[in-house]
C-alpha positions in Angstrom: 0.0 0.0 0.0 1.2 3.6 -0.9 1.8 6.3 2.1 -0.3 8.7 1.0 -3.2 11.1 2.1 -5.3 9.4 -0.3 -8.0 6.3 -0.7 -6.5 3.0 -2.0 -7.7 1.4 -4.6 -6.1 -2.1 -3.5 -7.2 -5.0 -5.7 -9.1 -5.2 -9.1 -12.2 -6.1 -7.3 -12.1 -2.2 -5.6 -11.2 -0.7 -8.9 -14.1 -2.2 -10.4 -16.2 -1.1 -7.2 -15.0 2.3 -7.3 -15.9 2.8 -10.7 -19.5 1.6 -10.4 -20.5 3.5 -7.3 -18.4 6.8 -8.0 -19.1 9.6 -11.6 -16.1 10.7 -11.8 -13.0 9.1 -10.7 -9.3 10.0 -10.5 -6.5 7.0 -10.2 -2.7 7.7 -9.8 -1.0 4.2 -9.9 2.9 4.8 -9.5 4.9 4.1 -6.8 6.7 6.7 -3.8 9.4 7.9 -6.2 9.8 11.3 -7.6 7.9 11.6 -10.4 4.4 10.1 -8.0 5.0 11.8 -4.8 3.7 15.5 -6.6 0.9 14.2 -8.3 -0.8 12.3 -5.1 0.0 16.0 -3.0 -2.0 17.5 -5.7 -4.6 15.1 -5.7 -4.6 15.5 -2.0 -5.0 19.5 -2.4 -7.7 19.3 -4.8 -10.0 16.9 -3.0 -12.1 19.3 -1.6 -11.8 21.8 -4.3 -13.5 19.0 -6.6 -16.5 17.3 -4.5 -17.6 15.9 -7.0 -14.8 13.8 -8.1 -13.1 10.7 -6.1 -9.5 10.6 -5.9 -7.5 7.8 -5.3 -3.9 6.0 -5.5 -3.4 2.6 -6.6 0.2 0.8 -5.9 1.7 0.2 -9.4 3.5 -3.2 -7.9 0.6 -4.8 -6.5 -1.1 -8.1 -9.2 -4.1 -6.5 -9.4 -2.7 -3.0 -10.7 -2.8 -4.8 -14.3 -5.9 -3.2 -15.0 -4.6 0.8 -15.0 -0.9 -0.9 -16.5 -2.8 -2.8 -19.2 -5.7 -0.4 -20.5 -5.7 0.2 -23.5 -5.7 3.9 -22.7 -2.1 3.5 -21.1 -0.5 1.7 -24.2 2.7 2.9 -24.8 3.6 5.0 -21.2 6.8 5.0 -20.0 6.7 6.8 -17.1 5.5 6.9 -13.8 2.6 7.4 -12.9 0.0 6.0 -14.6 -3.2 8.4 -14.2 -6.6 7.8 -15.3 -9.2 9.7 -14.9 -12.6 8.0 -15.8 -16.4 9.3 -15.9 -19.5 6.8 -15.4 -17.4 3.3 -15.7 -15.3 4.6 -18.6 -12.0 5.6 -19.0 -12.0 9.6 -20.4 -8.3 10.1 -20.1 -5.3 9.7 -19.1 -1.4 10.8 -18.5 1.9 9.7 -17.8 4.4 11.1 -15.6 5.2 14.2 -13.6 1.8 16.6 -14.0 1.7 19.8 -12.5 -1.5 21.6 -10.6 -2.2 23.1 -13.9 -2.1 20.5 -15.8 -4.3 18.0 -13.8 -6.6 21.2 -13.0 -7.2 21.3 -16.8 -8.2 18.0 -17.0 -10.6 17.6 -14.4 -12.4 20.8 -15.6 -13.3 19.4 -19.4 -13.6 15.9 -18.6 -15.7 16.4 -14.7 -16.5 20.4 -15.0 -14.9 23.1 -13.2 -15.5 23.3 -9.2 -18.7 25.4 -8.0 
């Protein structure tokens, strides 16, 4: 399990859970290295900024992670982490690497809508 501020997404069972009972949902799947630690303390800052969205971390290492490493969505990434970002069930985007508050802002705004 990651040390972070954030929800765990901890086996493909909860992923799959998460996504049914949750309309918009964030993942980061990396691990505690330097390109990961920013993006979970951003996700952490913008939890209750965006109510409406549910943010959580998934180990990259664990089995189970297979289904954020092996979308489709996340063919060809090299780095870490792995971040999807999915609306009703369905995956709507996602990055690789290092993002910045900008940058994950952005997103959230044209794929969940902008914070009231």
């Amino acid at each position: 399990m990651l040390m972070t501020n954030l929800e765990h997404v901890e086996s493909a069972d909860a992923h799959k859970k998460v996504l049914e009972e949750n309309e918009n949902v964030m993942i980061c799947c990396g691990r505690m290295g330097p390109m990961c630690l920013p993006v979970y303390d951003i996700m952490d800052e913008l939890k209750d900024t965006y109510k409406n969205v549910k943010f959580l971390d998934m180990d990259f290492d664990s089995p189970d992670a297979h289904v954020i490493r092996n979308a489709p969505e996340c063919a060809g990434f090299m780095g870490l982490p792995f971040t999807m970002y999915y609306k009703n069930g369905k995956a709507v985007q996602a990055t690789t690497s290092i993002q910045n508050m900008d940058q994950v802002n952005s997103i959230l705004d044209e794929q969940f809508g902008k914070p009231e």
